[in-house]
LOLOTOR-985489 format. One record per residue (C-alpha): x negated, y negated, z negated; residue number from 0. Coordinates in Angstrom, 2 decimals, decimal comma, always signed. Layout:
<nodes>
NODE	X	Y	Z	NUM
...
</nodes>
This chain:
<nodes>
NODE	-21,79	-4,43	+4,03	0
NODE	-19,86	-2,28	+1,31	1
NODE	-21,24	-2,36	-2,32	2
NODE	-19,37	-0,92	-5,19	3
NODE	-20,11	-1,44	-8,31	4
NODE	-18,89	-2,47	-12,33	5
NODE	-16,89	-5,60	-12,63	6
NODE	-18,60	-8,29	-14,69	7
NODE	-18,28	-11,84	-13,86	8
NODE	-14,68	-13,16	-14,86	9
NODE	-14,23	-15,15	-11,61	10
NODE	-14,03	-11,85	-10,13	11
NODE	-11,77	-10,33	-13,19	12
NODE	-9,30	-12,56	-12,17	13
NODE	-9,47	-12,25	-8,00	14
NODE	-7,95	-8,34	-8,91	15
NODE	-4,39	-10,16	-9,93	16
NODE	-4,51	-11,38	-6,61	17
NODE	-5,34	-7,89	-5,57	18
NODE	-2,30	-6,37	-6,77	19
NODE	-0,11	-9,07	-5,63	20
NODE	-1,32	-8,29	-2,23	21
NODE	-1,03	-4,34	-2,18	22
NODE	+1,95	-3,82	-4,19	23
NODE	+4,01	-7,59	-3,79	24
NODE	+4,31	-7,47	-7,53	25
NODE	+5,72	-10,62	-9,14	26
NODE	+3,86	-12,08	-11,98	27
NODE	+5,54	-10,10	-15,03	28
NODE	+4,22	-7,13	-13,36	29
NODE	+0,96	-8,24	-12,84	30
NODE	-1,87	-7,01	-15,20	31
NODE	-3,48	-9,31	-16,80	32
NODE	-7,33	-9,61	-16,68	33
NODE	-8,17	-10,98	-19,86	34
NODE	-7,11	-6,99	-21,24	35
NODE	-9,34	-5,45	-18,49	36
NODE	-13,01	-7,26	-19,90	37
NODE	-11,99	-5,70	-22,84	38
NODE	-11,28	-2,63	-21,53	39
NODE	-14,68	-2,48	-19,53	40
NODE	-16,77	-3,23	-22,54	41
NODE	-15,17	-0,74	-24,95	42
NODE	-15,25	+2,42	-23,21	43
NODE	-13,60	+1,97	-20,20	44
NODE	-14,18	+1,44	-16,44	45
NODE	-13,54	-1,39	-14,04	46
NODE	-14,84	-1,16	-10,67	47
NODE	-14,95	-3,24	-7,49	48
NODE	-15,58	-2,49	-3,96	49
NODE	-17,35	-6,10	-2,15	50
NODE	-16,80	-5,81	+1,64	51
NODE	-19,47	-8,52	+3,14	52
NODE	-19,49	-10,20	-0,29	53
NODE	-15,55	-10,57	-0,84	54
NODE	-13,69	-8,44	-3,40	55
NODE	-11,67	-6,34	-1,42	56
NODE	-10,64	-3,49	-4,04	57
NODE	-11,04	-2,06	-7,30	58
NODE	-10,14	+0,54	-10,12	59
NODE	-9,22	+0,28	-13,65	60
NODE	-9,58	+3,06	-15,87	61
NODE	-9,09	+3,89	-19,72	62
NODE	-10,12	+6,71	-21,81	63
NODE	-7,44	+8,96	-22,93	64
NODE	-6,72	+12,04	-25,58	65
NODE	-3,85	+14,80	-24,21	66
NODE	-3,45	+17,96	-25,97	67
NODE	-6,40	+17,45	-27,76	68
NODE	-8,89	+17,18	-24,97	69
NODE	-10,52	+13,49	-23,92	70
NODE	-10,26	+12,31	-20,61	71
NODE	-10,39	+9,34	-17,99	72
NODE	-6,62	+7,85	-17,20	73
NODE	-6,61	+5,82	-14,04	74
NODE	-4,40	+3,74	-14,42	75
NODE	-4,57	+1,59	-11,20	76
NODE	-6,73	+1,81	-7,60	77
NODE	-5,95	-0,89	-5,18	78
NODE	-7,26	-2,25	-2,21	79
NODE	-6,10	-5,78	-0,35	80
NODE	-3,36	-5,43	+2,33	81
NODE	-5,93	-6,18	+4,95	82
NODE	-8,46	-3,84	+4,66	83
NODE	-5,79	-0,43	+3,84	84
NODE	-7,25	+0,88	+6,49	85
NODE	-10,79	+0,68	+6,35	86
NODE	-10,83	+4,05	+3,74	87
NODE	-11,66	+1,95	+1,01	88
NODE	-9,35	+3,77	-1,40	89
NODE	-11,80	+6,48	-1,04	90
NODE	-14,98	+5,02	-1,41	91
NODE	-13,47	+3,58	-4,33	92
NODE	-12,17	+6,53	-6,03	93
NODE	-15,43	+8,68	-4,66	94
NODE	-17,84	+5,87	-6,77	95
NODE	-14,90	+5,87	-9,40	96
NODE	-15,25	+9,51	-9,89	97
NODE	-19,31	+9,82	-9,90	98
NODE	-19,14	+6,72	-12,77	99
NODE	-17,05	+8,91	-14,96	100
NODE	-19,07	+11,55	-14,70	101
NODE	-22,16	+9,96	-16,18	102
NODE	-20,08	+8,65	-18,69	103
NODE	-19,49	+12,38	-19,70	104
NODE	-16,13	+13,45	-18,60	105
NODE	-14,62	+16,18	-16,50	106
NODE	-11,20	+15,23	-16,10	107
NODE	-9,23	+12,72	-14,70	108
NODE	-5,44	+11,69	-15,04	109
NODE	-2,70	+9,01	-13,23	110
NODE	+0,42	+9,12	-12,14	111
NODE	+2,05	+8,41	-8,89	112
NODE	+5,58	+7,93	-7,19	113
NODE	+6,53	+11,16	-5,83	114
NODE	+8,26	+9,65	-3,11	115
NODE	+5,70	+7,84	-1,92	116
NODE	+4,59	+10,25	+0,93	117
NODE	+1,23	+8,60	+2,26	118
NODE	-0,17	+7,99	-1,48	119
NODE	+0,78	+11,53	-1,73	120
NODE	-1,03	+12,86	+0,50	121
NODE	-3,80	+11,14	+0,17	122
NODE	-4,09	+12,22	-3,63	123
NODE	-3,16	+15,82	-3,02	124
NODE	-4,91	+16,05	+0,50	125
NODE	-8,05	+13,62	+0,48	126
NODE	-8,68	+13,98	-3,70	127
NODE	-7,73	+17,19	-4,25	128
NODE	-5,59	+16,38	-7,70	129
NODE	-2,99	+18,99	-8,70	130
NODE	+0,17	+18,29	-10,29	131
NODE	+2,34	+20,34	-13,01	132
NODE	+4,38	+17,41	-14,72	133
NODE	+6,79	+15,15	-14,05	134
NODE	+7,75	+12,05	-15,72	135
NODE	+10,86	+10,34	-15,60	136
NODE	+11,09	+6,30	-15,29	137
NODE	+8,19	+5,66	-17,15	138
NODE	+8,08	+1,64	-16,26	139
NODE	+12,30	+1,31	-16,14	140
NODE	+13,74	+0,39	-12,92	141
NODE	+11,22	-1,15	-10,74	142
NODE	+11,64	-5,37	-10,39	143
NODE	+9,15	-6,14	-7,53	144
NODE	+6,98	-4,93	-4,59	145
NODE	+6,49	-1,37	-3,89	146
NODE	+8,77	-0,54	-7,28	147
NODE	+11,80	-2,18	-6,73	148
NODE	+15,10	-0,69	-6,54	149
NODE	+14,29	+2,98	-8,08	150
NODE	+14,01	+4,15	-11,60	151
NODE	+9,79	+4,86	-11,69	152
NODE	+9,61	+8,10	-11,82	153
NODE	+5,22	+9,85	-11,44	154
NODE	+4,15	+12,56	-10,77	155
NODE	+0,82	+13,06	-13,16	156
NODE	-1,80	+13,85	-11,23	157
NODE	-4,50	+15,99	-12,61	158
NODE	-8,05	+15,73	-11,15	159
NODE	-10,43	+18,24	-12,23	160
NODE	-13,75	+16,23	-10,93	161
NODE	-16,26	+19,42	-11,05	162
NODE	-13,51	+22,00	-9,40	163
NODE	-14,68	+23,79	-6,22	164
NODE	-11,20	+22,41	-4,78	165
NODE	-12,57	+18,84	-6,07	166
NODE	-16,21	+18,98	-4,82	167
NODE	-15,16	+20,01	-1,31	168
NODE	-12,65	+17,42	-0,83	169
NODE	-15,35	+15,17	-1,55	170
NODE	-17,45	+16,34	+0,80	171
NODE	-15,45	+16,67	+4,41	172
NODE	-12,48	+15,27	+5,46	173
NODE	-10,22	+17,99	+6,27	174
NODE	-7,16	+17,59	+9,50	175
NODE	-3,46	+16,71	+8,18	176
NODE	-1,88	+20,38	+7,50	177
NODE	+1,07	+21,25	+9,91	178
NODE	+3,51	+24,00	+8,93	179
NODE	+7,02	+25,21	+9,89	180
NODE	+8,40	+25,53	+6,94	181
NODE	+10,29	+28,41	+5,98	182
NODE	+13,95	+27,80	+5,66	183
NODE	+13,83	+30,72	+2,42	184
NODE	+11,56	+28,73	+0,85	185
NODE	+13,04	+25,28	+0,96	186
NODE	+13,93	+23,97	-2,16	187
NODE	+13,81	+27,96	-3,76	188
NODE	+11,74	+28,81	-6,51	189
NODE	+12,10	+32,55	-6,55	190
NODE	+8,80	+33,21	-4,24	191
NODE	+5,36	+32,97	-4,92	192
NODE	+5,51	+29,37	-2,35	193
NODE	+7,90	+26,64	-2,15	194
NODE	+8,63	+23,24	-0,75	195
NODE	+10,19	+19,72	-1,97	196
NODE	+11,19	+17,33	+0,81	197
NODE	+10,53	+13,66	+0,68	198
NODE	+11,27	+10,78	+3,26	199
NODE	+8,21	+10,00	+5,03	200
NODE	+9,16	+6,12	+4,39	201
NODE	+10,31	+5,23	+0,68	202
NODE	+10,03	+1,59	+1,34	203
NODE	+11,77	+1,68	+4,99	204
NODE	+14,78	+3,54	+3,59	205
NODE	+15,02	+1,11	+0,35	206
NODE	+15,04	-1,38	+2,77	207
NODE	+17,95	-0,06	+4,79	208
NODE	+20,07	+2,10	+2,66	209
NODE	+18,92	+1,74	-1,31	210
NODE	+21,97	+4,46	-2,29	211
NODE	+19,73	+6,47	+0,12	212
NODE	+16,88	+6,25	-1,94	213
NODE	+18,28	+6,55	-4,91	214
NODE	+19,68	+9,88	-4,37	215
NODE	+16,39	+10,84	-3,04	216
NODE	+15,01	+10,17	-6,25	217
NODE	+17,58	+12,12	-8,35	218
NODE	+17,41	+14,92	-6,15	219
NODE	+13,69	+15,56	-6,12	220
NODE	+13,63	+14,73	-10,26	221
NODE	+15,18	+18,14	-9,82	222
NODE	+13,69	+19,53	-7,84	223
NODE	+9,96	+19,21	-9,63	224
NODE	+11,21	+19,60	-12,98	225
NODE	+12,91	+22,91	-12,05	226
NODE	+9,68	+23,83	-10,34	227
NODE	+7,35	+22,96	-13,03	228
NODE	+9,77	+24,55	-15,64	229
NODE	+9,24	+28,14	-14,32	230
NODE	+5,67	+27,79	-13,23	231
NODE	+5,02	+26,23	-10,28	232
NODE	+2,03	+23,87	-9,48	233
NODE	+1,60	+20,98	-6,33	234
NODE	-1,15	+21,94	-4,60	235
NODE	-1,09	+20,42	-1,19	236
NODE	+0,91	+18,16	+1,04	237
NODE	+2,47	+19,04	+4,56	238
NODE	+3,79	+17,86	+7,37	239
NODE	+6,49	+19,52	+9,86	240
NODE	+5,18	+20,71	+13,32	241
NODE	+6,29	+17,97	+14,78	242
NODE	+5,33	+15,24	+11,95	243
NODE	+8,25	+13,75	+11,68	244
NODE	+9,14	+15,59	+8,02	245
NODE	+6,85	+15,97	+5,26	246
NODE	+6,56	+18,08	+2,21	247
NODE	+5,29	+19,11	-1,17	248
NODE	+3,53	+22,66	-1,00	249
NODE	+3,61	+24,33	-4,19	250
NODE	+2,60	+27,79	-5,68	251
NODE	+3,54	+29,64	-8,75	252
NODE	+0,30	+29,85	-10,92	253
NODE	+0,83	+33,73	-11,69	254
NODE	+1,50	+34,87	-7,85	255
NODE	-1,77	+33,03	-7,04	256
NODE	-4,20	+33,23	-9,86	257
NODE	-4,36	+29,03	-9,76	258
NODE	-5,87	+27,73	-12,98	259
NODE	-3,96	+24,72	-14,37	260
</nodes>
């Protein structure tokens, strides 16, 4: 049985620092604590949990934020136990995440994510539907455990627009991975009205093997997206190569395609 709902009882406050121990192998200076999160919960903010037969498997944490003058819902972490990944609980949770913060009044949501992390990608481009048009630059310094480690932590800020028709229909149907062959012309070229950034499809795999590797990766696609953002270009969707072994950023330049921001 699945049952999501608000965290309240601290026992289970502190079972999500074991959470993110076991989905992103973060050491304890990295962990949040979740003495700030009760806090958080009763002034404004949202902590969720998913229960899979009873047991904590997942949860949310969310704050309320102000960005050019407009109130939002920053998300600042979603994590489910390394057991259950694949189970889809990262949707549920962010589908019931979403709803909450709707009664509570808002329209927009906001996170970041590490560009070069190519299945988190897709599933917040693909699955969510979030948009991107900024790019931060090692926001956290270089990472010192789990999943961070080794790169400066760079985001993407993902923008989710929770009433968009683009939003609504995600939530609705799953739709297939999107295969393209990529045009060579628009590789890496921001002179058309499409364009595409190349990522590994394993971050953590390539760290692993060759960090220089990675690293480069990183500086080359902090490039990349600020160049693209700079004259107008917005991440839309996430793609893989014909034969899957490649995948991409898909983005569009907001004039060519009538996209609202």
């Amino acid at each position: 049985m699945i049952e999501l709902k608000r965290i309240k009882k601290i026992d289970d406050y502190k079972k999500l620092t074991e959470i993110q121990r076991s989905a992103w192998g973060f050491l304890d200076l990295n962990i949040e604590p979740h003495h700030v999160m009760t806090r958080v919960q009763k002034y404004g903010g949202l902590v969720q949990g998913l229960f899979y037969n009873g047991e904590l498997a997942g949860y949310t944490y969310a704050l309320i934020g102000k960005w050019n003058g407009e109130y939002f819902v920053y998300s600042h972490q979603a994590a489910v136990k390394k057991e259950y990944q694949d189970k889809g609980f990262g949707f549920l949770l962010k589908k019931a995440q979403r709803d909450e913060v709707r009664k509570m009044g808002y329209q927009l949501m906001r996170w970041n994510f590490d560009p070069l992390e190519s299945m988190n990608a897709f599933f917040n481009i693909h699955r969510l539907g979030i948009i991107s048009v900024e790019y931060e630059r090692d926001i956290y310094g270089t990472g010192e455990s789990g999943l961070h480690k080794g790169l400066p932590t760079d985001r993407l800020i993902a923008t989710w627009k929770l009433d968009s028709d683009r939003v609504v229909k995600k939530m609705e149907q799953k739709d297939p991975s999107i295969l393209e062959d990529i045009p060579r012309e628009n590789l890496e070229n921001f002179t058309q009205d499409t364009a595409y950034i190349e990522i590994p499809k394993n971050i953590q795999a390539l760290k692993e093997k060759r960090l220089n590797e990675a690293i480069e990766w990183r500086m080359k696609t902090r490039h990349l997206f600020e160049s693209a953002f700079q004259k107008g270009y917005v991440v839309q969707a996430f793609v893989f190569s014909g034969d899957k072994q490649r995948v991409f950023y898909k983005l569009y330049h907001q004039k060519a395609m009538g996209i609202d921001r």
